[in-house]
N, C-alpha and C positions, 0 to 999 in steps of 0.2 A: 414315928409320927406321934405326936401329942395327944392325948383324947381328945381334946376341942376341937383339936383340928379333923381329929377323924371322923367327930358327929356330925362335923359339916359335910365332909366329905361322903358321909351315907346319907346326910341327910339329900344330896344333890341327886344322888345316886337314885335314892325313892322317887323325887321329886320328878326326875326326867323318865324313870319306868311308866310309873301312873301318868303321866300328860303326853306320851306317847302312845302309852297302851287307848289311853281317855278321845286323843285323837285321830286314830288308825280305827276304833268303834264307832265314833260320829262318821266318819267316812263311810262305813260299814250299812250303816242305818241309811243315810244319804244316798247312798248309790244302790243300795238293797231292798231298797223299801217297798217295792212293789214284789218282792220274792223271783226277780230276775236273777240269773247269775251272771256275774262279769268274768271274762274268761280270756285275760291277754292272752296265757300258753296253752291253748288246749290238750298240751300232752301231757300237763306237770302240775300246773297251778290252776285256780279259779277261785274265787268269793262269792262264797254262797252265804245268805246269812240264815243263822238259826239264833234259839234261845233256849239255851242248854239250862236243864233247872235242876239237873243232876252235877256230879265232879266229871274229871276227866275224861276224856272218849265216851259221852252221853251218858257212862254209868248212873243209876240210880235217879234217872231220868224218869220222872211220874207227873203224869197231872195233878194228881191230887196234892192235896194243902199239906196235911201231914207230913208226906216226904220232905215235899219241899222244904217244909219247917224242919225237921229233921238233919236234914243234908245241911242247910243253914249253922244249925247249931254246933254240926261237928266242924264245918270248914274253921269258922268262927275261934274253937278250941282249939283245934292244929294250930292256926295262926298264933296265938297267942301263947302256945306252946314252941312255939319255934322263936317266938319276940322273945320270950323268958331265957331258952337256949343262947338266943342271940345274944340276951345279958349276960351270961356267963363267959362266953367265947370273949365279950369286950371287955368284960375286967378282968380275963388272965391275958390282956393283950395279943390276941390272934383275931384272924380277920374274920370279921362279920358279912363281905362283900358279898355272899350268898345267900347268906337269912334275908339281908335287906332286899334281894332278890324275889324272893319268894313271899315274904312280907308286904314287898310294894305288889306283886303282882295278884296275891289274896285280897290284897285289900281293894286294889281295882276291882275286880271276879266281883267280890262282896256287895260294891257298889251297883254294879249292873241288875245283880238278884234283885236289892230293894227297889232299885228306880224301875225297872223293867223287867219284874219277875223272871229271869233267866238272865243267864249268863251269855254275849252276844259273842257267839262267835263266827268266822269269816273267813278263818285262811281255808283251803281246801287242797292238800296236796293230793296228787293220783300221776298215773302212768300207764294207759291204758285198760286192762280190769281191775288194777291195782287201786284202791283207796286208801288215806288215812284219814284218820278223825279228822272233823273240822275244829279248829282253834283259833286263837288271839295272841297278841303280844303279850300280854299277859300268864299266859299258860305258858309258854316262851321261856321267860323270866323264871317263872317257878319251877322248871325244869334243870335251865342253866345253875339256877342257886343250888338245888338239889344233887344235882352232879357234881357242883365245887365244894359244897362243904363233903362229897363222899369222898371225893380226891383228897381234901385236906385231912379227912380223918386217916384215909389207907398211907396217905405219906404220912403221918404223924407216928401211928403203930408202926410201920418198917422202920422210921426212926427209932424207936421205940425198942424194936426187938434184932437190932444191930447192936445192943447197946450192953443183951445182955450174953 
């Protein structure tokens, strides 16, 4: 595939992450707004909604300004460190399909801190005393990208060390 054609094709790629992730949180807010939870499966699932102002699984989760600013600053750098990686992976010709992953779904994340001081999330998985974090489509996303680019690096070294 062409590069032009491939920037379209990430670009579609970001574009449908964020305006899924963008409106699965409008839902979120909508139906959550009073700190009810909705709860089709009560053995599996629920949306509960929080406003995470820390990273992943509520870590670094503080009231205060500082943190927040803090945590801010580093997401913001990862990002942008992974956009930069991004740019190398697409001028030796290998797929970007997971940076832009994680790219689109940071950049949602990012969105939510400034408009809404935390980060909105809603899924709730569990299974009786079982819990997981509560998350987004977004987190989602950045997870999946993170898994593919680790798959495409561990295929690339076995390539790599069958060769010698």
């Amino acid at each position: 595939m062409n590069k032009q054609w491939s920037l379209i094709v990430y670009t579609v790629e970001a574009a449908l992450v964020i305006a899924f992730d963008r409106v699965t949180k409008q839902w979120a807010l909508t139906h959550s707004a009073l700190a009810t939870t909705y709860n089709p499966h009560p053995t599996c699932i629920s949306f509960d909604l929080v406003y995470n102002r820390g990273i992943s699984w509520g870590l670094f989760h503080r009231p205060e300004c500082s943190t927040f600013l803090l945590v801010n600053g580093v997401v913001i750098t990862i990002t942008a460190l992974v956009a930069l990686h991004a740019l190398v992976w697409f001028r030796a010709q290998r797929s970007i399909f997971g940076h832009v992953l994680i790219i689109a779904g940071s950049i949602s994340n990012i969105m939510d801190r400034y408009w809404y001081g935390g980060v909105i999330d809603f899924i709730h998985l569990h299974y009786q005393e079982w819990s997981w974090a509560i998350f987004n489509i977004a987190d989602v996303a950045i997870v999946v990208g993170a898994l593919l680019i680790a798959l495409s690096t561990l295929r690339e070294e076995k390539n790599d060390s069958t060769l010698v």
